[in-house]
PyMOL CGO cylinders between C-alpha atoms (Angstrom):
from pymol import cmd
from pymol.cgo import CYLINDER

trace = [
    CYLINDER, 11.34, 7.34, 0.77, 12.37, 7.36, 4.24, 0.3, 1, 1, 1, 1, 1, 1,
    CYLINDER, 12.37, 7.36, 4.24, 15.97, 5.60, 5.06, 0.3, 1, 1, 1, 1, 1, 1,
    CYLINDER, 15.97, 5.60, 5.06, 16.27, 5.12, 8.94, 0.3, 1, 1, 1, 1, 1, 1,
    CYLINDER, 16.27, 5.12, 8.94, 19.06, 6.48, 10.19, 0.3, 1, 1, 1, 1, 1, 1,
    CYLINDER, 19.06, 6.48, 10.19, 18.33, 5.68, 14.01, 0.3, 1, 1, 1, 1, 1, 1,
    CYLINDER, 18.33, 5.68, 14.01, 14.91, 4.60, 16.07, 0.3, 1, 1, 1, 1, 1, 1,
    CYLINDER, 14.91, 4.60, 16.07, 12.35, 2.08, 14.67, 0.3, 1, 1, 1, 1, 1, 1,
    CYLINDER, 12.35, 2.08, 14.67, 8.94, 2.27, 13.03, 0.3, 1, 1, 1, 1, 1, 1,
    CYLINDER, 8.94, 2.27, 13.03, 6.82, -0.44, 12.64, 0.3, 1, 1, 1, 1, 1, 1,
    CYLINDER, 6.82, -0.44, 12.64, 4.52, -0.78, 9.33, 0.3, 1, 1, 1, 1, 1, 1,
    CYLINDER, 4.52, -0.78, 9.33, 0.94, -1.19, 9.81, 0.3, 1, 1, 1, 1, 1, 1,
    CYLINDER, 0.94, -1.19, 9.81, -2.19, -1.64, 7.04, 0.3, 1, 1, 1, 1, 1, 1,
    CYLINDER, -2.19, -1.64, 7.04, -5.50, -0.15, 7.03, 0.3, 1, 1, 1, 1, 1, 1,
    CYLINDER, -5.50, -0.15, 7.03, -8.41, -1.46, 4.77, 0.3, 1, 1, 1, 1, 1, 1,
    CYLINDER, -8.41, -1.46, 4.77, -11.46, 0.19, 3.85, 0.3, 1, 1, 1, 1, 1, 1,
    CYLINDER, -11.46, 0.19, 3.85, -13.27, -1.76, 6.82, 0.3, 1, 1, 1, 1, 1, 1,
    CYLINDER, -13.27, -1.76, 6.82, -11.54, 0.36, 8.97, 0.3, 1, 1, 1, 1, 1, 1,
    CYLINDER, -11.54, 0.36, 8.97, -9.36, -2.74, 10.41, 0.3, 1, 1, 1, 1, 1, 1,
    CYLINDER, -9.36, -2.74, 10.41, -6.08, -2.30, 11.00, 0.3, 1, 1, 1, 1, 1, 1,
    CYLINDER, -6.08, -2.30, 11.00, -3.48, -4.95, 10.88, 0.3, 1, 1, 1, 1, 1, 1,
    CYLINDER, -3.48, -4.95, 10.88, 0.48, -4.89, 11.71, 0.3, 1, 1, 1, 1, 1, 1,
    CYLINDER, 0.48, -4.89, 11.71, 2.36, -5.83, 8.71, 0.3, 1, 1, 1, 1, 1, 1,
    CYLINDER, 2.36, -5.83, 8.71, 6.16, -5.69, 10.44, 0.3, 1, 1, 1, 1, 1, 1,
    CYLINDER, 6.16, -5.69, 10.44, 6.50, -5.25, 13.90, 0.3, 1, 1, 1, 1, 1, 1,
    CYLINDER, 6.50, -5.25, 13.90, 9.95, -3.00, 13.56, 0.3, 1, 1, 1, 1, 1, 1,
    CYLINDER, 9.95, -3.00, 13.56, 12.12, -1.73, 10.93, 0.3, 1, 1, 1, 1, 1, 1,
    CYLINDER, 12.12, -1.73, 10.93, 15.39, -0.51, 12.17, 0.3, 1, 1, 1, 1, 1, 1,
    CYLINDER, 15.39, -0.51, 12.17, 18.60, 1.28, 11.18, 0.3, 1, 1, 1, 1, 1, 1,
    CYLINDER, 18.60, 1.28, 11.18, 19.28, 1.32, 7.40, 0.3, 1, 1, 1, 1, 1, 1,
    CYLINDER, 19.28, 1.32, 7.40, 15.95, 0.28, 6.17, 0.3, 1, 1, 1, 1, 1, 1,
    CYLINDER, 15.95, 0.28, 6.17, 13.60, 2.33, 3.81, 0.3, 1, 1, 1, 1, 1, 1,
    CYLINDER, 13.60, 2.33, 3.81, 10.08, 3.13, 4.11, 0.3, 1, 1, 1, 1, 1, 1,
    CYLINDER, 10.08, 3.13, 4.11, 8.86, 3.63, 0.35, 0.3, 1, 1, 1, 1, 1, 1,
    CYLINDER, 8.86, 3.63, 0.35, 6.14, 1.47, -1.76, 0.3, 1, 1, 1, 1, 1, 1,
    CYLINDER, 6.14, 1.47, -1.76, 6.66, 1.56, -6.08, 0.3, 1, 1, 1, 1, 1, 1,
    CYLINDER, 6.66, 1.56, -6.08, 3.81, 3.90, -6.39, 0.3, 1, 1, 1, 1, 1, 1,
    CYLINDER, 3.81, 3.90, -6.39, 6.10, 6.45, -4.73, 0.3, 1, 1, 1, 1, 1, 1,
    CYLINDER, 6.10, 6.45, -4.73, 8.10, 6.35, -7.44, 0.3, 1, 1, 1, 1, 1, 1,
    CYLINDER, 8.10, 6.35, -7.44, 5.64, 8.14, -9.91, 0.3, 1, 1, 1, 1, 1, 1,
    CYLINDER, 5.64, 8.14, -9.91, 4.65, 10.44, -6.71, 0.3, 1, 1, 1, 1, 1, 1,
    CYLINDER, 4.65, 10.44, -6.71, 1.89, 8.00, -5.44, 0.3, 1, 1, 1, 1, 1, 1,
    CYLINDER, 1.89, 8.00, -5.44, 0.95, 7.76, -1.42, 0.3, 1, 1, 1, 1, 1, 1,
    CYLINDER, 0.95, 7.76, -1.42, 2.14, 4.38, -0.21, 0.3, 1, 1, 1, 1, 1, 1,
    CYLINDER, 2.14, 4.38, -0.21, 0.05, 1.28, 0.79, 0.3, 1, 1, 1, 1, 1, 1,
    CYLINDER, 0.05, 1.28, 0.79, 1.20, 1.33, 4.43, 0.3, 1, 1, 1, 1, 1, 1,
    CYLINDER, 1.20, 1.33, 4.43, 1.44, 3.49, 7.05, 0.3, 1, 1, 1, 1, 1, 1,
    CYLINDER, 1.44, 3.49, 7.05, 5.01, 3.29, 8.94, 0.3, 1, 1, 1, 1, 1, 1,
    CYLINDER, 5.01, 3.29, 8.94, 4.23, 4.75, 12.61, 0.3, 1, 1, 1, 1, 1, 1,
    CYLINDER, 4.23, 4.75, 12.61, 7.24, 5.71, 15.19, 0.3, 1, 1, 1, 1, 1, 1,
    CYLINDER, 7.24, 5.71, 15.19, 7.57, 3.09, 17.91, 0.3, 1, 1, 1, 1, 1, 1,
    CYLINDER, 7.57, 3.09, 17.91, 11.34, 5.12, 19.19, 0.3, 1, 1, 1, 1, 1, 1,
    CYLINDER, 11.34, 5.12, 19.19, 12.20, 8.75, 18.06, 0.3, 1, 1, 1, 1, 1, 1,
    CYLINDER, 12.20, 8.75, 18.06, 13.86, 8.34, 14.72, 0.3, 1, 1, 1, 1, 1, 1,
    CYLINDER, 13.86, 8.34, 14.72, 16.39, 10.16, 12.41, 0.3, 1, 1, 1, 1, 1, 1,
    CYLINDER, 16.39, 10.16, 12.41, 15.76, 9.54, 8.95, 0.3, 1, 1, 1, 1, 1, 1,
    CYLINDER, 15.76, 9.54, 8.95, 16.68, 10.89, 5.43, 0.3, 1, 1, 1, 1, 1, 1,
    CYLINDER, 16.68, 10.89, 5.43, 14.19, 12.24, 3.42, 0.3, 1, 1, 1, 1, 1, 1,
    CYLINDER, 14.19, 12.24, 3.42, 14.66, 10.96, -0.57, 0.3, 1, 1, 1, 1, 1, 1,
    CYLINDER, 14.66, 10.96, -0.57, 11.94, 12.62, -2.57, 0.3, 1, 1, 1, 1, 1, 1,
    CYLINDER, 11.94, 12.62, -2.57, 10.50, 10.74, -5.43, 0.3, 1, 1, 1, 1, 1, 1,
    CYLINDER, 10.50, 10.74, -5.43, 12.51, 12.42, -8.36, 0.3, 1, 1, 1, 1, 1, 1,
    CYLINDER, 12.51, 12.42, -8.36, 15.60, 12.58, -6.39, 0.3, 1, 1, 1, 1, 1, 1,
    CYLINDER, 15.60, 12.58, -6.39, 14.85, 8.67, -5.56, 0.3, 1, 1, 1, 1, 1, 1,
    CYLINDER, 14.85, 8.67, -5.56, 14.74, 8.17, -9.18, 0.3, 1, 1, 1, 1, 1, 1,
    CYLINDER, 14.74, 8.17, -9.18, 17.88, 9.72, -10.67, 0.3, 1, 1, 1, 1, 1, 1,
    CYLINDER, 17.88, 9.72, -10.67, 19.42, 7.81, -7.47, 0.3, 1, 1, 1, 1, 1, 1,
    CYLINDER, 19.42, 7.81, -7.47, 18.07, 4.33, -9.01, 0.3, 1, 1, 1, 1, 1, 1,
    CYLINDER, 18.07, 4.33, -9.01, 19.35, 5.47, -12.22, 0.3, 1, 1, 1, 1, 1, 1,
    CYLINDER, 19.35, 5.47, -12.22, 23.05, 7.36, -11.43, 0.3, 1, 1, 1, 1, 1, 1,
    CYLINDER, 23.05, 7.36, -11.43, 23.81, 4.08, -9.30, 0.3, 1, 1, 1, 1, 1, 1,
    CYLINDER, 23.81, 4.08, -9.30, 22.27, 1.25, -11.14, 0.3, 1, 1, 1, 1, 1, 1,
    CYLINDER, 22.27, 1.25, -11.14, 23.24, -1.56, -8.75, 0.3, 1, 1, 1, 1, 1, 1,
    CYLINDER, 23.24, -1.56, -8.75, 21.91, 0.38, -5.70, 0.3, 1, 1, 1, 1, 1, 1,
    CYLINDER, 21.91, 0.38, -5.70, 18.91, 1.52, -7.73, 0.3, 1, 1, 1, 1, 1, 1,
    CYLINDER, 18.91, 1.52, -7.73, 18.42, -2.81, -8.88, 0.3, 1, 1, 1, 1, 1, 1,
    CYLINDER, 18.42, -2.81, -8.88, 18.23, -3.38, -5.18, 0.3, 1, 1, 1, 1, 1, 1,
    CYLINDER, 18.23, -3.38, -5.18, 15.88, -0.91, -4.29, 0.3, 1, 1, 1, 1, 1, 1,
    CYLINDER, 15.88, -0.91, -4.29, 13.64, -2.02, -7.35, 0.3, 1, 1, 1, 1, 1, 1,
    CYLINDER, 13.64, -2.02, -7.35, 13.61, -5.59, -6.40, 0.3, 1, 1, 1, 1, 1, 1,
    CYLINDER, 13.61, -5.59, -6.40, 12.68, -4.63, -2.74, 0.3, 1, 1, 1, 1, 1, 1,
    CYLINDER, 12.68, -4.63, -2.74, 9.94, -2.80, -4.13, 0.3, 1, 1, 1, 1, 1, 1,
    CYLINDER, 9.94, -2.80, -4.13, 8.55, -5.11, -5.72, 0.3, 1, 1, 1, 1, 1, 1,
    CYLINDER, 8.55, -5.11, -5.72, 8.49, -7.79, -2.84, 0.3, 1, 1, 1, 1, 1, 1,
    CYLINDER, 8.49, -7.79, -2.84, 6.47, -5.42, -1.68, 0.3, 1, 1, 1, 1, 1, 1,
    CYLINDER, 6.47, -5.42, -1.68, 4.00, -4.88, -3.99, 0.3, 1, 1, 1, 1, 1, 1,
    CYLINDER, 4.00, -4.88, -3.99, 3.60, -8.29, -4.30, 0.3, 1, 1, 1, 1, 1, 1,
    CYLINDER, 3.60, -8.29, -4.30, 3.25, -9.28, -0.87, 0.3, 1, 1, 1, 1, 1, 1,
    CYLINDER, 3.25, -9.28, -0.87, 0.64, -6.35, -1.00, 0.3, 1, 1, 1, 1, 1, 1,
    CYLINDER, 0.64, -6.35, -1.00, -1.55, -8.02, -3.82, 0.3, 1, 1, 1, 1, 1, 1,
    CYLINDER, -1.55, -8.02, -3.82, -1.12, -11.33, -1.52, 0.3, 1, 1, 1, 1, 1, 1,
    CYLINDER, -1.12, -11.33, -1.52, -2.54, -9.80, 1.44, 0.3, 1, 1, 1, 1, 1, 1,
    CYLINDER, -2.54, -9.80, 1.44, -5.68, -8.15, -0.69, 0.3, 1, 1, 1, 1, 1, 1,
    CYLINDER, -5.68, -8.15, -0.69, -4.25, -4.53, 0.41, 0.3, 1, 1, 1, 1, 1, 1,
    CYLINDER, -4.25, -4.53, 0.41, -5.14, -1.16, -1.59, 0.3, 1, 1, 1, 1, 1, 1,
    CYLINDER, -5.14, -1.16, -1.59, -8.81, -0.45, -3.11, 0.3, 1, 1, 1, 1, 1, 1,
    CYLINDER, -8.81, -0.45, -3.11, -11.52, -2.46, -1.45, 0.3, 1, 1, 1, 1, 1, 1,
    CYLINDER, -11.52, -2.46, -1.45, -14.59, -3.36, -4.30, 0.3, 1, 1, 1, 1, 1, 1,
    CYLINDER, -14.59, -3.36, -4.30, -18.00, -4.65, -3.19, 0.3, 1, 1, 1, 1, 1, 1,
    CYLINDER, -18.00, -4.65, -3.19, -20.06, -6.10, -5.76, 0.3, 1, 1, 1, 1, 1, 1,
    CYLINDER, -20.06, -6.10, -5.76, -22.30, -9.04, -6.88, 0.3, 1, 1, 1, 1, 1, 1,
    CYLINDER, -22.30, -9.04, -6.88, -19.99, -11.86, -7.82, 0.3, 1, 1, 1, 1, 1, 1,
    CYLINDER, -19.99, -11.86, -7.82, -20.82, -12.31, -11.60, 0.3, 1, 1, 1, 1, 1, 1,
    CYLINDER, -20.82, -12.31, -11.60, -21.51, -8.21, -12.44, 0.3, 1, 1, 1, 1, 1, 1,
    CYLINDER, -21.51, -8.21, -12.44, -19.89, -7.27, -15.66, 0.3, 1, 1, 1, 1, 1, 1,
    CYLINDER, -19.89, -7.27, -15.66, -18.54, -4.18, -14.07, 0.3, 1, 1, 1, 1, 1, 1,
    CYLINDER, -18.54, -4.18, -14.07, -17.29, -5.75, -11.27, 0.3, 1, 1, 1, 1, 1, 1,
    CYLINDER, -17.29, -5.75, -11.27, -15.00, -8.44, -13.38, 0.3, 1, 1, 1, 1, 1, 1,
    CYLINDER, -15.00, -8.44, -13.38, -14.20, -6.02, -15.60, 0.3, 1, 1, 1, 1, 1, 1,
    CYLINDER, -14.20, -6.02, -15.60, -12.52, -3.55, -12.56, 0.3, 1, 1, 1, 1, 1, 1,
    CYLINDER, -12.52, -3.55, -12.56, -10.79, -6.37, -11.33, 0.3, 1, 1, 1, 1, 1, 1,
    CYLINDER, -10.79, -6.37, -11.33, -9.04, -7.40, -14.06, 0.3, 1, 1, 1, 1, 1, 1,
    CYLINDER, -9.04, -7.40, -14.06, -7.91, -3.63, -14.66, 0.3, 1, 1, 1, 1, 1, 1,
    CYLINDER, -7.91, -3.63, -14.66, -6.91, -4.14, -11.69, 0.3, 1, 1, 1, 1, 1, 1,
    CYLINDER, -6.91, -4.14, -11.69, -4.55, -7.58, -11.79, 0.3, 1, 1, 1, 1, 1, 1,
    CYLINDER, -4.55, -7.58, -11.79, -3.32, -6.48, -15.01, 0.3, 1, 1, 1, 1, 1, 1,
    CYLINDER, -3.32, -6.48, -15.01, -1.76, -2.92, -13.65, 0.3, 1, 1, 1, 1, 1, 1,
    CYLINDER, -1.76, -2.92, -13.65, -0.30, -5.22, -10.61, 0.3, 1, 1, 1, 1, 1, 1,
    CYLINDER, -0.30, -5.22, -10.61, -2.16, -3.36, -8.53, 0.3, 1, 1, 1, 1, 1, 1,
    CYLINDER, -2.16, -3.36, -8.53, -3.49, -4.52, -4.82, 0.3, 1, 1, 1, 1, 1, 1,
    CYLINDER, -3.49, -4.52, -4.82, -6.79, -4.77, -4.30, 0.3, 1, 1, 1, 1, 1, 1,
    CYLINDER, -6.79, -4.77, -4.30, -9.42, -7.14, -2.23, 0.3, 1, 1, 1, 1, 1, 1,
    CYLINDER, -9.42, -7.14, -2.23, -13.03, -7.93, -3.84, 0.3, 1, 1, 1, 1, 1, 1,
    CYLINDER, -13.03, -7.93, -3.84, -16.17, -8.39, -1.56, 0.3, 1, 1, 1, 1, 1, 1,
    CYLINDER, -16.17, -8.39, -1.56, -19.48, -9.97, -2.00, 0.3, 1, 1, 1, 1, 1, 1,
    CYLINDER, -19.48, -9.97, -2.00, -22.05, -7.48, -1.58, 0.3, 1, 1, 1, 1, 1, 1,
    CYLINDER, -22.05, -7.48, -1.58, -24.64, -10.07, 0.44, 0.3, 1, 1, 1, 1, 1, 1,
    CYLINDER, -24.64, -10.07, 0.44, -21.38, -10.60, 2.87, 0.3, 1, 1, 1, 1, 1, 1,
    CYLINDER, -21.38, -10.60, 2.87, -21.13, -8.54, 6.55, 0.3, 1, 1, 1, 1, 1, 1,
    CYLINDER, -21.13, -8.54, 6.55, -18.10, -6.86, 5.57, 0.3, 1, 1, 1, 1, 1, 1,
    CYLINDER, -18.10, -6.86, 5.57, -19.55, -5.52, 1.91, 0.3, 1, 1, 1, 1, 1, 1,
    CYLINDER, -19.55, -5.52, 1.91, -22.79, -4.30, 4.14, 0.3, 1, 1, 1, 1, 1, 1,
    CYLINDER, -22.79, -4.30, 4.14, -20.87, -2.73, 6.59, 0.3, 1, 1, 1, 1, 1, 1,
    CYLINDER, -20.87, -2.73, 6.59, -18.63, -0.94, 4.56, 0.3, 1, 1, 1, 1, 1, 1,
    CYLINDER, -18.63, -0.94, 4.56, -21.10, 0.09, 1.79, 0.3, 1, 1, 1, 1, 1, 1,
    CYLINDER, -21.10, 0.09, 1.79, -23.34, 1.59, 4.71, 0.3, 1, 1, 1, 1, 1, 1,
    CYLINDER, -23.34, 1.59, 4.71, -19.97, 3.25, 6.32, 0.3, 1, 1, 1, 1, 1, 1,
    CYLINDER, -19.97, 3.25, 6.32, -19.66, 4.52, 2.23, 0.3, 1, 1, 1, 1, 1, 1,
    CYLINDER, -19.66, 4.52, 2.23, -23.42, 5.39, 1.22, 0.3, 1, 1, 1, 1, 1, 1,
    CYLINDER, -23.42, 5.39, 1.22, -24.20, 9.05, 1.69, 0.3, 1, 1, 1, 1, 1, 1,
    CYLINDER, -24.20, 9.05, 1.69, -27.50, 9.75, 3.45, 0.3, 1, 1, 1, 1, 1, 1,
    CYLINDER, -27.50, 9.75, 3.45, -30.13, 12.15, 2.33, 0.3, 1, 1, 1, 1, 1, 1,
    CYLINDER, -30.13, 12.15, 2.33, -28.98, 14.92, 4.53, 0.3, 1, 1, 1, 1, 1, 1,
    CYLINDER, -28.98, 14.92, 4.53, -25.37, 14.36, 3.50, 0.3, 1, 1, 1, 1, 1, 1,
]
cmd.load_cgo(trace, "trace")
């Protein structure tokens, strides 16, 4: 976790398309950069990119934890913001990008997996432009 201290950042997305889209166009003074997955040592969901030179502190995920937990009304407020985030994440079809025929077995059964462990994801039809595309980008070739 990141807590800005001075400059801005502003939070951008990428998808396994390679499209990029801005999520928040500045974060400022006193906000935190961190997703729930950092919690257990996970990489976030966003990227947060310097717009003006910042200071920040640096809270490491088991140090972020015994914070939550030493100073439990801090550590409630920080958990709820969290997870507006991961939510808002599962809204926008961020995280892991699956391509698949509609009805497969396999397909249904990753998804759920996937609702169930609240975890953001976006589902493509494999006849659609953006399935092709990226299964193309993803396919190795012979000489690969």
């Amino acid at each position: 976790m990141f807590v800005l201290l001075s400059g801005t950042i502003r939070y951008t997305a990428r998808d396994g398309l390679g499209h990029r889209r801005l999520l928040r166009s500045q974060a400022k003074r006193g906000e935190f950069t961190s997703d729930i997955g950092m919690l257990s040592g996970k990489s976030g969901l966003f990227d947060a990119e310097v717009i003006e030179d910042v200071e920040a502190l640096v809270i490491a995920p088991e140090k972020l934890r015994a914070l939550m937990i030493g100073e439990a009304e801090l550590g409630e407020r920080i958990m709820r913001a969290l997870i507006l985030r991961r939510v808002a994440a599962i809204e926008r079809g961020q995280g892991v990008m699956l391509a698949g025929p509609p009805d497969n077995g396999r397909l249904l059964a990753l998804q759920h997996f996937l609702q169930r462990n609240a975890y953001p994801h976006m589902t493509l039809d494999e006849s659609g432009a953006d399935a092709i595309a990226l299964l193309e980008r993803m396919t190795p070739r012979r000489d690969q």
